[in-house]
C-alpha positions in Angstrom: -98.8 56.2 37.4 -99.6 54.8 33.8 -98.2 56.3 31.5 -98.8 57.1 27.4 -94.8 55.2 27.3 -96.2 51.7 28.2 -92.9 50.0 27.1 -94.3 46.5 26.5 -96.4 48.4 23.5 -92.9 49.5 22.2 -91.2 47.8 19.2 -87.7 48.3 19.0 -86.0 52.1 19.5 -84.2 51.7 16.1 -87.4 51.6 14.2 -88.0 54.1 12.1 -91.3 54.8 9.7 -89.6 55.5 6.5 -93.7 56.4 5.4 -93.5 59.4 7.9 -90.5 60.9 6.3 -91.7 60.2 3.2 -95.6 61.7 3.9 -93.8 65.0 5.9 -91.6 65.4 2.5 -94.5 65.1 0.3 -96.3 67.9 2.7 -93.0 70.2 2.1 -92.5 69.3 -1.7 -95.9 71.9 -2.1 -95.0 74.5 0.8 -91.1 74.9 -1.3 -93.1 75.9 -4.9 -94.5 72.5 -6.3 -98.1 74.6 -6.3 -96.4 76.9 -8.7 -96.9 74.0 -11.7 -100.2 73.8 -11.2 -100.7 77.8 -11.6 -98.5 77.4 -14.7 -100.2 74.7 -16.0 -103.5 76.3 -15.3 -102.1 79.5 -17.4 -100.7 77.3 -19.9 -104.3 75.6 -20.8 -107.1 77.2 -19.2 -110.0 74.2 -18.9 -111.7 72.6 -15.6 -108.7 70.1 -15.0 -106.4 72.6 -13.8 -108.7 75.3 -13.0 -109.6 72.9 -9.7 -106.3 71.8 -9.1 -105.0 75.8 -9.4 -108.2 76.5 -6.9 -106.9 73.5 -4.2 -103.3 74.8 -4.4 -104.7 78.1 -2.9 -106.2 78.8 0.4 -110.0 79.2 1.1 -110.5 82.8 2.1 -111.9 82.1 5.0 -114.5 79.5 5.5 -114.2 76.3 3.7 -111.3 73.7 2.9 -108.9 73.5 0.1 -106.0 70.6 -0.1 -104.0 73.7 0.8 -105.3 74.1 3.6 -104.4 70.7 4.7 -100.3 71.5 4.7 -99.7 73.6 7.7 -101.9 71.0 10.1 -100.6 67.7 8.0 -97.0 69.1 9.0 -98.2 69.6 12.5 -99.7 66.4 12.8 -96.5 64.5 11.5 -95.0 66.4 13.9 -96.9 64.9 17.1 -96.2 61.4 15.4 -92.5 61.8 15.4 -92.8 63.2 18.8 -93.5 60.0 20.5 -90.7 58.1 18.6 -88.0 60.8 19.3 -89.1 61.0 22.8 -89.7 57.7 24.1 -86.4 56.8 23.4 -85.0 59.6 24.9 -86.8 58.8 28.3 -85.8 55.0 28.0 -82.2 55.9 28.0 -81.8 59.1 29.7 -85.0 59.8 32.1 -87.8 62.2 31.9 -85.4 65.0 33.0 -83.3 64.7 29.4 -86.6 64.8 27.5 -88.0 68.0 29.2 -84.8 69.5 28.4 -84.5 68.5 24.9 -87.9 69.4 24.3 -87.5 72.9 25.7 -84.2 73.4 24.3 -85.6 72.7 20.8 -88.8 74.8 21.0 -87.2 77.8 22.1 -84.4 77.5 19.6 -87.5 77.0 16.8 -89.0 80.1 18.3 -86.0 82.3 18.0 -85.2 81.1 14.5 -89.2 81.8 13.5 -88.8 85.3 14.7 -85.3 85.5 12.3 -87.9 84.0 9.5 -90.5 86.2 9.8 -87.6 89.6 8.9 -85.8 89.2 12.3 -84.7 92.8 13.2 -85.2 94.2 9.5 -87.6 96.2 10.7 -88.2 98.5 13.9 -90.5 97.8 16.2 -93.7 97.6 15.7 -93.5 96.5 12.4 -92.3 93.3 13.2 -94.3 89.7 13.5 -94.1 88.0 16.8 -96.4 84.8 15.5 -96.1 82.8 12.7 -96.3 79.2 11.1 -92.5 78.2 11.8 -93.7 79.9 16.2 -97.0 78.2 16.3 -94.9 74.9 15.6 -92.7 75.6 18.2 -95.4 76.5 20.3 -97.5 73.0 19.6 -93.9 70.9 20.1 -93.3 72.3 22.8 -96.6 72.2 24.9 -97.3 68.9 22.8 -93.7 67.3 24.2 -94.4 68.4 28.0 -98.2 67.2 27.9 -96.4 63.9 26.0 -94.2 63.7 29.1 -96.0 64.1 31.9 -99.5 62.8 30.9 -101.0 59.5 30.4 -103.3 58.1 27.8 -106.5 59.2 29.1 -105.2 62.5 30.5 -104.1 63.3 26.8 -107.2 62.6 25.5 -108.7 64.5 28.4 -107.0 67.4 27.3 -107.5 67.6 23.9 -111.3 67.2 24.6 -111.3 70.2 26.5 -109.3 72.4 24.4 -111.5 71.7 21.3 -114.6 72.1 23.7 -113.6 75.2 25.2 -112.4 76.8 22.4 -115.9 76.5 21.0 -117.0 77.7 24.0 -115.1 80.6 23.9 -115.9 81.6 20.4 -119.7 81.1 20.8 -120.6 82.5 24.2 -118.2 84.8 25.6 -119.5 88.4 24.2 -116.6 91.1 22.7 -117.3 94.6 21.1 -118.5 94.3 17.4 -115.8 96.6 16.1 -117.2 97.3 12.6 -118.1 100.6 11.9 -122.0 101.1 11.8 -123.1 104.4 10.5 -126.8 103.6 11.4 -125.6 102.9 15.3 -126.8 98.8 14.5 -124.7 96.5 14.4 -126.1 93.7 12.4 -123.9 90.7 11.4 -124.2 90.8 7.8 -120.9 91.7 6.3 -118.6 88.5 5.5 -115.0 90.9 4.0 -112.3 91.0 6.5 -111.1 94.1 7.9 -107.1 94.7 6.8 -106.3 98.2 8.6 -107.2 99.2 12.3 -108.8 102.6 11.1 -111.3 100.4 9.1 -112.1 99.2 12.8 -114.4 101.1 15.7 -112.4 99.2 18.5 -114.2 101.7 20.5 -117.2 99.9 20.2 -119.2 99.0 23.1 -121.9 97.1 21.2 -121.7 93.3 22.5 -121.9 90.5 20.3 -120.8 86.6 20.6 -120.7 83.2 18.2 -119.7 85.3 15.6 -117.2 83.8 12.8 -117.5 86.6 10.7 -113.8 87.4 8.8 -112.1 90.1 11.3 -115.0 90.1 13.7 -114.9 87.1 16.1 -113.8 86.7 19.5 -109.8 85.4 18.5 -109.3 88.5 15.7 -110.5 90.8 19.0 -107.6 89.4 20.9 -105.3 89.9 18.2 -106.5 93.3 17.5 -106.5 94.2 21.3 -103.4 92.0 22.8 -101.1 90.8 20.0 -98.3 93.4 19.5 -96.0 94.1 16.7 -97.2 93.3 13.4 -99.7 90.9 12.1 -100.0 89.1 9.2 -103.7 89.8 8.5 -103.5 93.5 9.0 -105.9 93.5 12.5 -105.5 89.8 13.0 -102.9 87.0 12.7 -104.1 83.9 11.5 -101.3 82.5 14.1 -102.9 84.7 16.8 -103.2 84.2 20.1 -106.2 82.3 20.9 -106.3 80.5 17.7 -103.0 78.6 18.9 -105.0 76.8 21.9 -106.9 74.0 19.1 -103.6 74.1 17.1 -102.2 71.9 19.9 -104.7 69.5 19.6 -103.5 68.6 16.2 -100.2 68.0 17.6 -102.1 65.5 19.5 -103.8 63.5 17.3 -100.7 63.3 16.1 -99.1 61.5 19.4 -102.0 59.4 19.5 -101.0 58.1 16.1 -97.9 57.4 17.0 -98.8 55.8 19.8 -100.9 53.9 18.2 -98.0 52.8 15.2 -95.7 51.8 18.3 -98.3 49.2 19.2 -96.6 45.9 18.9 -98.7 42.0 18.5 -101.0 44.5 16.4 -101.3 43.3 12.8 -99.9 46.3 10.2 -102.9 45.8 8.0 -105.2 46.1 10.9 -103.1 49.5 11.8 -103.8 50.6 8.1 -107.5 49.9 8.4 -108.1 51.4 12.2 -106.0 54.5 10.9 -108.0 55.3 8.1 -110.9 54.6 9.6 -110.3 56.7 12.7 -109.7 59.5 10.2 -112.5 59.5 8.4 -114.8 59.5 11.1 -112.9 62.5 12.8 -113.4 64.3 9.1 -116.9 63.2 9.1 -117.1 64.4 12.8 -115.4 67.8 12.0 -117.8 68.5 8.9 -120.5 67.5 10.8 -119.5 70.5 13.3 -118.9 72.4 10.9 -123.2 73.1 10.6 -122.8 74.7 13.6 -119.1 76.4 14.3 -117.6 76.7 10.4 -114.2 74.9 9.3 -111.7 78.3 9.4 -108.2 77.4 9.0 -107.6 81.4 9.7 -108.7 80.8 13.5 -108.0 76.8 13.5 -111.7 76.2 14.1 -112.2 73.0 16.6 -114.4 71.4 13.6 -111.2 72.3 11.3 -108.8 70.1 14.0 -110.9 67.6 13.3 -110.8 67.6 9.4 -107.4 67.9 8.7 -106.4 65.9 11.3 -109.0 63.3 10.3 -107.6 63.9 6.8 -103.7 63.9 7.7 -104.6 60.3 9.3 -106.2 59.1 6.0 -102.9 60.4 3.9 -100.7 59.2 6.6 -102.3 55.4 6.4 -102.4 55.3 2.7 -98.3 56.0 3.1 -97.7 53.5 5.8 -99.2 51.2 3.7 -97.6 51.7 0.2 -94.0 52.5 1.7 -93.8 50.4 5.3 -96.3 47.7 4.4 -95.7 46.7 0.9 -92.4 48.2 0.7 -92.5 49.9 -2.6 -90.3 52.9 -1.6 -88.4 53.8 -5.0 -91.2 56.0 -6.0 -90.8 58.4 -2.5 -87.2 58.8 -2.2 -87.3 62.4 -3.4 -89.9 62.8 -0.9 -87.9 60.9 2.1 -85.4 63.5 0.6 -86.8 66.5 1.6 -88.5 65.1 4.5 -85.5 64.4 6.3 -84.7 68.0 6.1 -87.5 70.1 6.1 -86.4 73.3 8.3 -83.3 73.9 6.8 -85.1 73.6 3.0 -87.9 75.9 4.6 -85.1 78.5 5.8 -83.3 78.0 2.6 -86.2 79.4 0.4 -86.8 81.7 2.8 -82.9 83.2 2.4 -83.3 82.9 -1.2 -85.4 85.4 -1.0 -89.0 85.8 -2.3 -90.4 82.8 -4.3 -87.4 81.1 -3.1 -85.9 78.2 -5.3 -88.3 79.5 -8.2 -86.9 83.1 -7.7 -83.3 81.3 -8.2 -85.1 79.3 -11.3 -86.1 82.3 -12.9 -82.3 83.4 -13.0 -81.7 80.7 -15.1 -84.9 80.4 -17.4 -86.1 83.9 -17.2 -85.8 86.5 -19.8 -84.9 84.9 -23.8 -85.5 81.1 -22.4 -88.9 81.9 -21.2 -89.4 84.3 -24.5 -88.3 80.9 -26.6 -90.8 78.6 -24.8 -93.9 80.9 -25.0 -92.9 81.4 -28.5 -92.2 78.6 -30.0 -93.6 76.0 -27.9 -96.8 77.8 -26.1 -97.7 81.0 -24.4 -97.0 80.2 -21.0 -94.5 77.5 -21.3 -91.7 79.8 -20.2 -93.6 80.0 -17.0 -94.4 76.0 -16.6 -90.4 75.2 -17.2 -89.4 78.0 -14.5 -91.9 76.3 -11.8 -90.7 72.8 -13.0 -87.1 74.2 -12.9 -87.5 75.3 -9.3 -89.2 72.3 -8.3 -86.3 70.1 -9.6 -83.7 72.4 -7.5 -85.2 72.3 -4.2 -85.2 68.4 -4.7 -81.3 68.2 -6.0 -80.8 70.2 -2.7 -82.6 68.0 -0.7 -81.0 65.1 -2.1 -77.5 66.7 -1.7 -78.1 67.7 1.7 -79.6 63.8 2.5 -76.7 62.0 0.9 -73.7 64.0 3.2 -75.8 63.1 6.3 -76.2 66.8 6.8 -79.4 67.5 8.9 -80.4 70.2 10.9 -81.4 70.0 14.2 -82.3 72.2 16.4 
């Protein structure tokens, strides 16, 4: 059977894409508290430069897309790239057998050590989250690795197709109670807030409606609100719920295909650069074009948003081939390589920290008189702007530590 592991393709196992360490540090360098300048910056002087880069740094409520809104799917993405070079070495040496192993072993450790993320046993049940960003990663490696595995090319390809297809499917035809509460007795799809508490539900409801993407009212918040137990992010709904997950793995997939693609050999690397970027802005172009029809929603990972950010993770990911692998001008990422090297145990790291993290830990050294003596004497919130640039700077001394005693987790 062919396979997607066509090892005349492959260039030598000890390759390595110092742009894809580089690109998934860059993605982390914003998820550990870099956003934080901007929101200082934007507090420091209030004028239309930082106001938009304060407004990207946050998420779109619901419809819509922000840069933020890029970071969880870029990091995905990475994810499916790194996939085919970890596991295609894995199978030369030691068999398909090794690499289902490894990939199980590794997604169900990632799962367990989400679930300690997200409070662990802090809580009693049901006030504790079964679903979250560090789960739906596991979920997408490990469903992502198997499909890798087992499936060819075309079956790949095959499968992403109908995922995105039949989650729009889903979403548009198949009818579920409209659970807002209508004093009138009509229910008319009008009202775009979400819904945070169940009592501001009438699951009860046995008014019919479909192809809604209305903010707590659509067909993947009604599984989350009727299947999904413990607690969820969103109050009714996790925007890691259940259904939601189903496109999520797509974006894993685009990011095999990209690595397949980068493993190409007797293809040119400027031609690489070119396809690459090409092929992502016509997926964004494709996705947006969608989006007339079913909206981009990062909170239920829309097919047209799959398309988007993956269309724009290829674009990012081509510009940083280029700079760092093609033209070899690396000096300028190493913090970045840094922290991409390591990216789970810096993510559980601020997590321990508790709170903001490394910027909680800055504030214990530039809170209180230092941030009193900035604001004062230099401008009202400068106190704040060296605490987020203070925090930034930690996280990236850690990272560096970490990368220079070779100590990396893996799970």
């Amino acid at each position: 059977m062919e396979t997607a592991r066509a090892t005349e393709t492959i260039p030598a196992p000890t390759q390595r894409l110092t742009s894809l360490d580089a690109l998934r540090g860059f993605d982390m360098f914003w998820i550990l508290g870099a956003d934080s300048l901007a929101y200082a910056l934007h507090e420091m002087s209030d004028n239309p430069a930082t106001k938009f880069f304060a407004e990207q740094l946050d998420h779109a409520e619901w419809a819509g897309f922000r840069f933020y809104d890029l970071i969880f799917p870029l990091f995905v993405f990475i994810m499916g790239v790194s996939t085919v070079f970890s596991l295609e070495k894995i199978i030369a040496q030691e068999g398909r057998g090794a690499a289902v192993k490894r990939v199980l072993k590794r997604g169900v450790l990632l799962f367990i050590v989400a679930l300690i993320y997200s409070g662990g046993f802090t809580n009693p049940w049901p006030d504790m989250r079964l679903m979250g960003v560090l789960n739906r990663i596991a979920l997408c490696y490990t469903f992502g690795g198997l499909l890798f595995i087992f499936c060819n090319v075309r079956m790949l390809a095959a499968a992403a197709a109908a995922l995105l297809l039949g989650y729009w499917a889903l979403l548009a035809q198949v009818p579920f109670p409209d659970v807002r509460p209508s004093p009138g007795g009509d229910a008319v799809i009008t009202k775009e807030a979400g819904f945070k508490k169940i009592s501001d539900l009438n699951l009860a409801s046995t008014t019919m409606i479909h192809g809604s993407y209305i903010q707590g009212v659509n067909l993947a918040n009604y599984l989350d609100q009727k299947y999904l137990p413990g607690r969820k992010y969103d109050g009714t709904y996790d925007p890691e719920g259940i259904l939601s997950t189903l496109p999520a793995l797509v974006t894993g997939l685009l990011g095999i295909f990209t690595g397949l693609f980068l493993r190409l050999k007797n293809f040119p690397e400027m031609k690489k650069v070119v396809w690459l970027f090409s092929a992502g802005a016509a997926s964004a172009a494709l996705g947006w074009l969608w989006n007339l029809e079913m909206p981009v929603i990062k909170k239920i990972w829309t097919s047209s948003y799959v398309l988007v950010a993956g269309g724009y993770s290829a674009m990012l990911l081509a510009v940083f081939y280029f700079i760092v692998d093609v033209k070899k001008w690396q000096t300028w990422c190493q913090p970045f390589v840094w922290i991409g090297m390591n990216p789970i145990t810096l993510y559980l790291t601020s997590n321990f920290l508790g709170g903001l993290g490394f910027e909680k830990l800055a504030r214990r050294l530039t809170g209180g008189p230092v941030k009193n003596f900035f604001d004062t004497h230099i401008a009202a919130g400068c106190g704040e702007l060296v605490s987020s640039l203070v925090g930034v700077l930690l996280f990236i001394w850690f990272a560096r530590f970490l990368y220079q005693r070779k100590i990396f987790l893996r799970l």
